[in-house]
Structure formats: structure tokens, C-alpha cells
PDB file of N, CA, C and O in Angstrom:
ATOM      1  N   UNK A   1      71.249  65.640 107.022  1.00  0.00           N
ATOM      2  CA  UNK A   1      70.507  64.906 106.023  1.00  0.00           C
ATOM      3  C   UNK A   1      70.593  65.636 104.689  1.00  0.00           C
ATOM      4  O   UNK A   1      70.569  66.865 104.628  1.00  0.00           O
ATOM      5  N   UNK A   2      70.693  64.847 103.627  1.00  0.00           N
ATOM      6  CA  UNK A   2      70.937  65.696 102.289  1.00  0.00           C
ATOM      7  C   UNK A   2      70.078  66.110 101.438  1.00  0.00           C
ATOM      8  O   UNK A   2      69.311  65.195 101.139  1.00  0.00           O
ATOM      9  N   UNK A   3      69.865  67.025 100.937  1.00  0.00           N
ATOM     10  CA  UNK A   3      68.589  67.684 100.468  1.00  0.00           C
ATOM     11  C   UNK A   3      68.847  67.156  98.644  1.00  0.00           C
ATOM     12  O   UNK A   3      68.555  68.080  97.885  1.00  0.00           O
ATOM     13  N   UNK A   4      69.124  66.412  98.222  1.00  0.00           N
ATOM     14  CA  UNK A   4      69.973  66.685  96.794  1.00  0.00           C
ATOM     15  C   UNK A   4      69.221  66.042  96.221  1.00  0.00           C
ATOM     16  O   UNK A   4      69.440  65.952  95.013  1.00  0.00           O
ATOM     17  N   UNK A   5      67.759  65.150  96.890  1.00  0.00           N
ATOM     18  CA  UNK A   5      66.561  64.540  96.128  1.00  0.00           C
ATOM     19  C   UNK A   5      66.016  65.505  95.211  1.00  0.00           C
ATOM     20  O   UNK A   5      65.550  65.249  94.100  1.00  0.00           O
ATOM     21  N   UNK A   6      66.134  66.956  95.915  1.00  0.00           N
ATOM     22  CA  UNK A   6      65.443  67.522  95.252  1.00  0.00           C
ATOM     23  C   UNK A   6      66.093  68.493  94.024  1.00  0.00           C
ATOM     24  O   UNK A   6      66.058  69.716  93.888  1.00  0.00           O
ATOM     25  N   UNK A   7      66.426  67.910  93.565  1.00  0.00           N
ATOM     26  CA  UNK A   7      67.676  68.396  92.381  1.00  0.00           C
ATOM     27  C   UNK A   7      67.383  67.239  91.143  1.00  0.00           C
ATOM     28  O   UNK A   7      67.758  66.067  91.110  1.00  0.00           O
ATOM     29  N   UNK A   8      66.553  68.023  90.113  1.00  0.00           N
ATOM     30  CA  UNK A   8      66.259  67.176  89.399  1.00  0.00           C
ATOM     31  C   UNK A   8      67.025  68.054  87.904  1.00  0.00           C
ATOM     32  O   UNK A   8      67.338  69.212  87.625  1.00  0.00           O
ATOM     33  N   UNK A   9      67.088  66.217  86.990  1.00  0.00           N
ATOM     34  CA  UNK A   9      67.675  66.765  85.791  1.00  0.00           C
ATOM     35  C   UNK A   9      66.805  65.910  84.525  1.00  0.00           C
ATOM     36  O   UNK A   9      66.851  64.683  84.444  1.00  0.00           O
ATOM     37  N   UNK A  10      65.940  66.856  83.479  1.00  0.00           N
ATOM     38  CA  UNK A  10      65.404  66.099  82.864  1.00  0.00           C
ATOM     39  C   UNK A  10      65.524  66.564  81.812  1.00  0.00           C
ATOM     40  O   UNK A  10      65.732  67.775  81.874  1.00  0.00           O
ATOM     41  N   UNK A  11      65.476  65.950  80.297  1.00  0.00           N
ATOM     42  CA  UNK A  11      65.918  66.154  79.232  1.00  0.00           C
ATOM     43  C   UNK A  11      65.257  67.351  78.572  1.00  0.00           C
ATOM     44  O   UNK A  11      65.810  68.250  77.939  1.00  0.00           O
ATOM     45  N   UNK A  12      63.422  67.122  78.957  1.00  0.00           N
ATOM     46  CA  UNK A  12      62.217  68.135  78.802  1.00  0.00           C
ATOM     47  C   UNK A  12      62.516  69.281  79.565  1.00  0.00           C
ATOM     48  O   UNK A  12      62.124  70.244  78.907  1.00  0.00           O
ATOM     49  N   UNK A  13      63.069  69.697  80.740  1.00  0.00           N
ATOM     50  CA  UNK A  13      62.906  70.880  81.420  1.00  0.00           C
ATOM     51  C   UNK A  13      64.415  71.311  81.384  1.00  0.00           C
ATOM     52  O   UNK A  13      65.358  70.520  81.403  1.00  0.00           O
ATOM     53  N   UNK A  14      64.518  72.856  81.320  1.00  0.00           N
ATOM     54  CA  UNK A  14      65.478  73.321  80.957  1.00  0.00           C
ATOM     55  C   UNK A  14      67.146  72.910  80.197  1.00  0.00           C
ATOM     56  O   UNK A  14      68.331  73.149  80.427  1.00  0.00           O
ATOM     57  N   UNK A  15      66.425  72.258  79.320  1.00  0.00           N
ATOM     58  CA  UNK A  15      67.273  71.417  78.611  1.00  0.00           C
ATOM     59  C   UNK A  15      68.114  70.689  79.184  1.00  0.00           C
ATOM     60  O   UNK A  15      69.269  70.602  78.769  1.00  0.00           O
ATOM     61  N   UNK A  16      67.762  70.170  80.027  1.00  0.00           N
ATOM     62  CA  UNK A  16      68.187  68.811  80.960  1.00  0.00           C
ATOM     63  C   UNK A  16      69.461  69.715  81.840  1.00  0.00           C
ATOM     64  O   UNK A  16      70.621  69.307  81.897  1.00  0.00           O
ATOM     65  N   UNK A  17      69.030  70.870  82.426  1.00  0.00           N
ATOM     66  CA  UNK A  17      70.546  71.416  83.384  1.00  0.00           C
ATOM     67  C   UNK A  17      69.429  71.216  84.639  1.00  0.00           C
ATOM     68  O   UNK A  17      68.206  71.079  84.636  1.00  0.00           O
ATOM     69  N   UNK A  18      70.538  71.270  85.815  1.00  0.00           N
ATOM     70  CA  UNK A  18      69.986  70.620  86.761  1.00  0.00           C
ATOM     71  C   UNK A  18      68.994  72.145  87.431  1.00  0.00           C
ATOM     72  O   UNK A  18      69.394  73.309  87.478  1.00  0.00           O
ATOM     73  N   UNK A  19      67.235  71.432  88.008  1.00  0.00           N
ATOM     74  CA  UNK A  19      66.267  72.297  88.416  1.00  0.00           C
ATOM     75  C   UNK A  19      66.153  71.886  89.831  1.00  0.00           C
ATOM     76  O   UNK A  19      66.879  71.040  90.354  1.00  0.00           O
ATOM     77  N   UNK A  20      65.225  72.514  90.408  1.00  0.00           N
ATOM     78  CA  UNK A  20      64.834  72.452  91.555  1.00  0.00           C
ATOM     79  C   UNK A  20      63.435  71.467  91.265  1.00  0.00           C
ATOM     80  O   UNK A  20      62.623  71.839  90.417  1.00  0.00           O
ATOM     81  N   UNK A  21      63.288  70.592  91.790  1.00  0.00           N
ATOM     82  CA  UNK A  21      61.829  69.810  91.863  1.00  0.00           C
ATOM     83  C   UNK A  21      61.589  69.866  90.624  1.00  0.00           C
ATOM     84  O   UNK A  21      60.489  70.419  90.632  1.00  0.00           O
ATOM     85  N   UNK A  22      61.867  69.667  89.461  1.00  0.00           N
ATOM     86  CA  UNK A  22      61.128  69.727  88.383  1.00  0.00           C
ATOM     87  C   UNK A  22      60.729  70.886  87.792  1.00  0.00           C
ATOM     88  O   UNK A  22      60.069  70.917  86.753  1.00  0.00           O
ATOM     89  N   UNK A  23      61.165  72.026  88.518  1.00  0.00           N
ATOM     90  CA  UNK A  23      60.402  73.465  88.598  1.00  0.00           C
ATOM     91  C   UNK A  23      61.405  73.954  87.162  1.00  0.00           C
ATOM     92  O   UNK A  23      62.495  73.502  86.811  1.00  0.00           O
ATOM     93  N   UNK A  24      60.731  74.820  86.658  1.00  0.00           N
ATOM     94  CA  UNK A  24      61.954  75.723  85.396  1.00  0.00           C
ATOM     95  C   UNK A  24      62.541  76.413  86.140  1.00  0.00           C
ATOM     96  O   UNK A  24      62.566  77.584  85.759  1.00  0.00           O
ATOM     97  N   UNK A  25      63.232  76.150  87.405  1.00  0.00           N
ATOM     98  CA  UNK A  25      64.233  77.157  88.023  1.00  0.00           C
ATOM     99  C   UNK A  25      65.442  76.348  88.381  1.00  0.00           C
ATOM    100  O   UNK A  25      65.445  75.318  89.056  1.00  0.00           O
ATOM    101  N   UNK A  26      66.399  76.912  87.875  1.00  0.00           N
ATOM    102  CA  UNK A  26      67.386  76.111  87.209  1.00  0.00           C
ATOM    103  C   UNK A  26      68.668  76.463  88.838  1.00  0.00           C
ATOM    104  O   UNK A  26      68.565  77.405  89.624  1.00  0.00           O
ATOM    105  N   UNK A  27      69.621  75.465  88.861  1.00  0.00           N
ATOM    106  CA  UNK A  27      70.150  75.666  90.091  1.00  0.00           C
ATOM    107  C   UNK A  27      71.123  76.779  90.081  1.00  0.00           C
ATOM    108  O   UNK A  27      71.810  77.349  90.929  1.00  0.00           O
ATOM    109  N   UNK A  28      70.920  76.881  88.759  1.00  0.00           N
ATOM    110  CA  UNK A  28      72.661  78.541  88.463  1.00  0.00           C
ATOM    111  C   UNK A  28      71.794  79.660  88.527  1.00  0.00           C
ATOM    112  O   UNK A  28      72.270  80.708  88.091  1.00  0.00           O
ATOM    113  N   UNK A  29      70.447  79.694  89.038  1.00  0.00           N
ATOM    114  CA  UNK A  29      69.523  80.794  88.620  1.00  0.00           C
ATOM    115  C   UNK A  29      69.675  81.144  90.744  1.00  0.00           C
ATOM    116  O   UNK A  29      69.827  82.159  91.424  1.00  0.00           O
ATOM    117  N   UNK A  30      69.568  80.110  90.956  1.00  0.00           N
ATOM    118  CA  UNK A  30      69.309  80.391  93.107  1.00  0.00           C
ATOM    119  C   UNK A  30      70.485  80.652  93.085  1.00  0.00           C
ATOM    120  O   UNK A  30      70.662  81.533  93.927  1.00  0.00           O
ATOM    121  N   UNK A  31      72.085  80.206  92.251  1.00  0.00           N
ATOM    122  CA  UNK A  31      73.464  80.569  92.968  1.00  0.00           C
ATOM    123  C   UNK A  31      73.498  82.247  92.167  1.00  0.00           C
ATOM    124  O   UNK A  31      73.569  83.205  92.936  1.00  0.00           O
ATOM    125  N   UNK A  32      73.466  82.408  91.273  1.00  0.00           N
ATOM    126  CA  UNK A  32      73.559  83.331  90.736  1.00  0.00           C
ATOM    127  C   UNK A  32      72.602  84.392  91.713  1.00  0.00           C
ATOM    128  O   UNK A  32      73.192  85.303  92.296  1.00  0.00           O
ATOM    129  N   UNK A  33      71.109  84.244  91.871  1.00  0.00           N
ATOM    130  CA  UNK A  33      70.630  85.173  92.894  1.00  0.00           C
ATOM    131  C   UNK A  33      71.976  85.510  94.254  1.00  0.00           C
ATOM    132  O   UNK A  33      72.711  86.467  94.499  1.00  0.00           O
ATOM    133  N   UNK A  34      71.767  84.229  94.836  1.00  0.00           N
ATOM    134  CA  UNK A  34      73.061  84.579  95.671  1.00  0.00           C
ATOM    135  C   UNK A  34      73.524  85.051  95.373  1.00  0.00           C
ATOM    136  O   UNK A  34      73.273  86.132  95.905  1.00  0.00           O
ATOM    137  N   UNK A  35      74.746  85.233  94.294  1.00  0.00           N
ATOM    138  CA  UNK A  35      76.190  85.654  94.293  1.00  0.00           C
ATOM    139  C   UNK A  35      75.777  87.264  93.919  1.00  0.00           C
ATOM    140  O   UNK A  35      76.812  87.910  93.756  1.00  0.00           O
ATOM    141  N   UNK A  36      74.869  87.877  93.785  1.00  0.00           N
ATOM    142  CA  UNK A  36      74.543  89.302  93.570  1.00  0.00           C
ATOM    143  C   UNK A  36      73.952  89.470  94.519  1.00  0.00           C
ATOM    144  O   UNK A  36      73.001  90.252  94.524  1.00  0.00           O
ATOM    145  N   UNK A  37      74.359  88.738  95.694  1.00  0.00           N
ATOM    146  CA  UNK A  37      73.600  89.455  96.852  1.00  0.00           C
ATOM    147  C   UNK A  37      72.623  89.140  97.745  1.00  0.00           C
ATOM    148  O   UNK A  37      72.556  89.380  98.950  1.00  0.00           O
ATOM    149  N   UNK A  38      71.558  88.340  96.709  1.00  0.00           N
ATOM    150  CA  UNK A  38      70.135  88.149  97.573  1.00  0.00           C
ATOM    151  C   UNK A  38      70.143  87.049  98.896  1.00  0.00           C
ATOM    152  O   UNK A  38      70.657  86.010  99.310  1.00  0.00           O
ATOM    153  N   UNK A  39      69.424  87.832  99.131  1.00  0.00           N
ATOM    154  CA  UNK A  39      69.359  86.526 100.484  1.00  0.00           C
ATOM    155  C   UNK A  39      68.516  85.226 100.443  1.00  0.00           C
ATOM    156  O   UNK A  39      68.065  84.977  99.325  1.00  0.00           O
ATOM    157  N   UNK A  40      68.227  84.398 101.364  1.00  0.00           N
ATOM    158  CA  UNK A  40      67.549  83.539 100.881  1.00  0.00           C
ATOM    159  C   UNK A  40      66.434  83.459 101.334  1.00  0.00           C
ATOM    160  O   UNK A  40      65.711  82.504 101.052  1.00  0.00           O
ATOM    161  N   UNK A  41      65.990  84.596 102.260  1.00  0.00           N
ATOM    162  CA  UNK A  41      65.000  84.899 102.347  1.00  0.00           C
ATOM    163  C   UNK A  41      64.270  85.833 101.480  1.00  0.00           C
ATOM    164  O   UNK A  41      63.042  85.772 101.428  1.00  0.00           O
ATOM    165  N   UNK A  42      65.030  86.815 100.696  1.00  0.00           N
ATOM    166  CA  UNK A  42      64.720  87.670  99.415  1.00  0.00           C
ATOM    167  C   UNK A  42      63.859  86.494  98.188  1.00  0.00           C
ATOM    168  O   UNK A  42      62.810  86.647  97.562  1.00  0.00           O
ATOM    169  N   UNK A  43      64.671  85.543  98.216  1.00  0.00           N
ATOM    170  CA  UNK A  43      64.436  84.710  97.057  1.00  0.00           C
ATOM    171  C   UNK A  43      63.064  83.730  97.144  1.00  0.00           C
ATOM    172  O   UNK A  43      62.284  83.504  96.220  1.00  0.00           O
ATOM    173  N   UNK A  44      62.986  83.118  98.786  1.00  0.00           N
ATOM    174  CA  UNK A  44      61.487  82.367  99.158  1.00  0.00           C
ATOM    175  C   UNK A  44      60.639  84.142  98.642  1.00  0.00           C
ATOM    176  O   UNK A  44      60.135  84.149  97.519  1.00  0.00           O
ATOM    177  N   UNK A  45      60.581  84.992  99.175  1.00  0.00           N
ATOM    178  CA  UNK A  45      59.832  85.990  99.284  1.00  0.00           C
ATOM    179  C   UNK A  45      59.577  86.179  97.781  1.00  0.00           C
ATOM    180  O   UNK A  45      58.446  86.601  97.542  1.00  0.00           O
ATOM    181  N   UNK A  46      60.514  85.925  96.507  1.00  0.00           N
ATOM    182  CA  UNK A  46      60.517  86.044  95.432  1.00  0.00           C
ATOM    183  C   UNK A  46      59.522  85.178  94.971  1.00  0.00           C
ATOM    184  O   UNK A  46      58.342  85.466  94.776  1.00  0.00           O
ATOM    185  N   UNK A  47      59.917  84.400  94.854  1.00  0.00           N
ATOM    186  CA  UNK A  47      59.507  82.901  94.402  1.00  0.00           C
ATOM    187  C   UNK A  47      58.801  82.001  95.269  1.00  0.00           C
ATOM    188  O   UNK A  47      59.460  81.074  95.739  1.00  0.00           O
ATOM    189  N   UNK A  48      57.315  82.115  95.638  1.00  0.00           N
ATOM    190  CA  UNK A  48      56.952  81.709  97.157  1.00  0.00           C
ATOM    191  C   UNK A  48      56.797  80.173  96.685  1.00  0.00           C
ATOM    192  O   UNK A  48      56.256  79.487  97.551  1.00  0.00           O
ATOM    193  N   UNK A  49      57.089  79.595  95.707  1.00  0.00           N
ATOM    194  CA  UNK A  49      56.571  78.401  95.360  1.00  0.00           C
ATOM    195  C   UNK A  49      58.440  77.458  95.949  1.00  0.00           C
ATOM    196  O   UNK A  49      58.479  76.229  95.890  1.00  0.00           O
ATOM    197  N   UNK A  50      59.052  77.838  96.183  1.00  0.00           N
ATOM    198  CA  UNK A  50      60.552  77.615  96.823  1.00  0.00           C
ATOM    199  C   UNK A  50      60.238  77.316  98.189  1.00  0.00           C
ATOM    200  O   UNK A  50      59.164  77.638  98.697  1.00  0.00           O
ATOM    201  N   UNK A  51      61.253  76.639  98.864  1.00  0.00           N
ATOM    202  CA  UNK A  51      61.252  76.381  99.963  1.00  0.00           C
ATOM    203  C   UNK A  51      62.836  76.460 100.341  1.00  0.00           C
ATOM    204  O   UNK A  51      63.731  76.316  99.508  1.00  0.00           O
ATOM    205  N   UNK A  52      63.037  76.707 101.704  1.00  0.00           N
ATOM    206  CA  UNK A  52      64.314  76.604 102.338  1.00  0.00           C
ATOM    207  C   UNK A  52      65.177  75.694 102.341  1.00  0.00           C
ATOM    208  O   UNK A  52      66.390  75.895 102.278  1.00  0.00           O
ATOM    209  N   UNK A  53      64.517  74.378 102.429  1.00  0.00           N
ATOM    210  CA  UNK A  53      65.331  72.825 101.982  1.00  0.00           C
ATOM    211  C   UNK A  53      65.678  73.301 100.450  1.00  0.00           C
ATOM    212  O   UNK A  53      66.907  73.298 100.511  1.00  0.00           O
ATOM    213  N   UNK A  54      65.389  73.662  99.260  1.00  0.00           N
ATOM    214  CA  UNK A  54      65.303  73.876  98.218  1.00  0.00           C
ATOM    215  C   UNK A  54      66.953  74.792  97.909  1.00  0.00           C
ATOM    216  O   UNK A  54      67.925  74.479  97.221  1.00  0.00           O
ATOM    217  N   UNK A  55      66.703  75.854  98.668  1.00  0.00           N
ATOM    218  CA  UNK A  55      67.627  76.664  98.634  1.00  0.00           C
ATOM    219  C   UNK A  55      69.118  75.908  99.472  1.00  0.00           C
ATOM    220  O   UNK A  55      70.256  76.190  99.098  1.00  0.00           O
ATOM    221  N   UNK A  56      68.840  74.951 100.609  1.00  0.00           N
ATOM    222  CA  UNK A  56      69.821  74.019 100.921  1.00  0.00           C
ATOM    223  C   UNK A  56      70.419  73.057  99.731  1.00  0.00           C
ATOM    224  O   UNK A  56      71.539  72.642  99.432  1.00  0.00           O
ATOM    225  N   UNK A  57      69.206  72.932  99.256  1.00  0.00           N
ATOM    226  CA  UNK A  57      69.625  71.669  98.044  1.00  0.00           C
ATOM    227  C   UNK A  57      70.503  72.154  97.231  1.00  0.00           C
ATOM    228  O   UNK A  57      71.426  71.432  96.852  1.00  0.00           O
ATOM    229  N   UNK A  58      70.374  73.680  96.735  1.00  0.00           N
ATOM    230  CA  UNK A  58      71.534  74.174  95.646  1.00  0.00           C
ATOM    231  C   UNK A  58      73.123  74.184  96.066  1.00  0.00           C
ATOM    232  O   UNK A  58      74.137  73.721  95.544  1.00  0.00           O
ATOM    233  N   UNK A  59      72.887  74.839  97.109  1.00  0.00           N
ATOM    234  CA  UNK A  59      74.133  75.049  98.163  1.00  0.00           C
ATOM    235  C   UNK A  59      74.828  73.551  98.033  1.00  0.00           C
ATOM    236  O   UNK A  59      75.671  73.268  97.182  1.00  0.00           O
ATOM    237  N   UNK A  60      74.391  72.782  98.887  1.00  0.00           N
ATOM    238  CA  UNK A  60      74.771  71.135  98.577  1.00  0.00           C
ATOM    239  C   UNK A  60      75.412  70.789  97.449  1.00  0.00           C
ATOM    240  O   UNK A  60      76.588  70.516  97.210  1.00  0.00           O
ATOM    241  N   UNK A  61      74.204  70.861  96.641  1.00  0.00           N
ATOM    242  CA  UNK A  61      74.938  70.388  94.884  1.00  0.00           C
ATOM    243  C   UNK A  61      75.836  71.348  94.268  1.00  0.00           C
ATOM    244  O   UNK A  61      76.693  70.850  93.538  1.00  0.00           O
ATOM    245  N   UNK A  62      75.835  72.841  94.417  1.00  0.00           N
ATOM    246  CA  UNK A  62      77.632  73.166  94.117  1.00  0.00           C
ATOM    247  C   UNK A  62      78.391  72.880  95.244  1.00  0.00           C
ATOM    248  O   UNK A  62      79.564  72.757  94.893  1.00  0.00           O
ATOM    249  N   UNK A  63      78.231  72.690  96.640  1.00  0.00           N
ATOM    250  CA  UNK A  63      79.930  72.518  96.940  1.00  0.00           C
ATOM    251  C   UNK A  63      80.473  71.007  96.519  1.00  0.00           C
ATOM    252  O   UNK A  63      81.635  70.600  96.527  1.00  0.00           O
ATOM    253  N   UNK A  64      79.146  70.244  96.114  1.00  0.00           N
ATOM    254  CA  UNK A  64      80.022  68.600  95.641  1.00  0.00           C
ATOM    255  C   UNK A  64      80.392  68.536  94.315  1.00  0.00           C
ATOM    256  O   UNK A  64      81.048  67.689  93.707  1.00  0.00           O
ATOM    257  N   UNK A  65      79.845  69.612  93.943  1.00  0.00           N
ATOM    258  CA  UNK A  65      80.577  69.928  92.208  1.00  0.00           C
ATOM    259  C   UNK A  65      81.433  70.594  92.130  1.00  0.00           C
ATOM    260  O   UNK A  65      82.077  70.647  91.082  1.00  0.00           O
ATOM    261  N   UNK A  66      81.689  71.203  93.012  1.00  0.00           N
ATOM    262  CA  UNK A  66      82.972  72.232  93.133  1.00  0.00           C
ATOM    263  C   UNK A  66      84.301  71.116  93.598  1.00  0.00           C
ATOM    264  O   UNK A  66      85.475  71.438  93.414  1.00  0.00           O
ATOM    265  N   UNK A  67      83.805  69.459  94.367  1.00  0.00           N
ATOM    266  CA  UNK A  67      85.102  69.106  94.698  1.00  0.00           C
ATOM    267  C   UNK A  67      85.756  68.184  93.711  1.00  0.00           C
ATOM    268  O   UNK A  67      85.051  67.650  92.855  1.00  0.00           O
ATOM    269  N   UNK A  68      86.670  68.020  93.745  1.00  0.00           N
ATOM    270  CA  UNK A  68      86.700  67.215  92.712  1.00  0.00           C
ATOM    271  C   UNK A  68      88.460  67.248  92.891  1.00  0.00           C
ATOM    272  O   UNK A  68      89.106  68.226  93.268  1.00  0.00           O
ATOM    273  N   UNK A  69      89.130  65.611  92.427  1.00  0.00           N
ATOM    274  CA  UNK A  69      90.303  65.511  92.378  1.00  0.00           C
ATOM    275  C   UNK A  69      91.537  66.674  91.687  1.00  0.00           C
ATOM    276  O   UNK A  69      91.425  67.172  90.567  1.00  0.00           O
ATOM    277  N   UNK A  70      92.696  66.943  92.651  1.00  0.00           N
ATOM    278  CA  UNK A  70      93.473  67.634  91.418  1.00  0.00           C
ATOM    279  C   UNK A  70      94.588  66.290  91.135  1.00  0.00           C
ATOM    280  O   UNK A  70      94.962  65.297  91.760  1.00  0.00           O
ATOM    281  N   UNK A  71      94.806  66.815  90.035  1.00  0.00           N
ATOM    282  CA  UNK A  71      95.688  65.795  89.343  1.00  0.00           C
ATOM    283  C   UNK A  71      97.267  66.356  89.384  1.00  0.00           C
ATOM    284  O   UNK A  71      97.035  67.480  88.939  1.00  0.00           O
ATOM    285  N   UNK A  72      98.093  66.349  89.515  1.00  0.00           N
ATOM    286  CA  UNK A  72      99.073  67.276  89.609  1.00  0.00           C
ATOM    287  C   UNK A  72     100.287  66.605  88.092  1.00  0.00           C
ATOM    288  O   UNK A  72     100.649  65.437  88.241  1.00  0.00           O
ATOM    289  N   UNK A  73     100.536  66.953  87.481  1.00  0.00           N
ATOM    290  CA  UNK A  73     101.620  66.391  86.295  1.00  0.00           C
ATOM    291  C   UNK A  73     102.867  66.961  86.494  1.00  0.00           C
ATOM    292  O   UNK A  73     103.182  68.083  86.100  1.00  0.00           O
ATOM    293  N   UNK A  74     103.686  66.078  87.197  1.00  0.00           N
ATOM    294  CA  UNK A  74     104.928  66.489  87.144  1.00  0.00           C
ATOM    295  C   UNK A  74     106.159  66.451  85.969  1.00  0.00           C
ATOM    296  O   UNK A  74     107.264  66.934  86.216  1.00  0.00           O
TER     297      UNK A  74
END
């Protein structure tokens, strides 16, 4: 089931880049924790107002932004 409801983008909160629930925590802020390491239990423990679906939801929304057609020009 896809968590990606909770991936919000609004013009008022962080200048419309995509957040978690509405929250000012922006989705390059949970990948970026990741990518230096943290776990995702480091990060609920951080941020107790987060949830685990939450941290699914980021995961989700970069690997479908990551896919994307190649075009090849021969």
C-alpha cells in the first residue's frame, strides 16, 4: 500500500518543496538524514512527532522520482 498521501506540497510551507504531512520537514531533510547515516529509528527518536509510514513515504517518493524515461539520441 502506498504511503505517498502523506507527501504534501504547498506553496506556504517550505516554499512549496515537497514535506511530510504538512510538517516544515522537508523530504531532502529524512533522505539526507539517511544518506549520512542515520537510521530510521535515530530519526523517529529525533523527531518524535514522525512516524515510520512517514519515513516509508520519503523512500517511495524518491525511488519514483528517481525513475524516469531515458531517451537515447542516436
Amino acid at each position: 500500500m502506498s504511503n505517498l498521501d502523506r507527501i504534501t506540497v504547498d506553496p506556504e510551507v517550505c516554499g512549496g518543496r515537497p514535506c511530510i504531512r504538512g510538517l516544515r520537514i522537508r523530504v531532502k531533510d529524512i533522505l539526507d538524514m539517511l544518506a549520512d547515516g542515520a537510521t530510521s529509528e535515530d530519526i523517529l527518536r529525533d523527531y518524535p512527532y514522525l512516524e515510520a509510514a512517514d519515513i516509508a513515504a520519503t523512500l517511495e517518493y524518491a525511488a519514483r522520482q528517481a525513475d524516469h524515461s531515458v531517451i537515447r539520441v542516436a
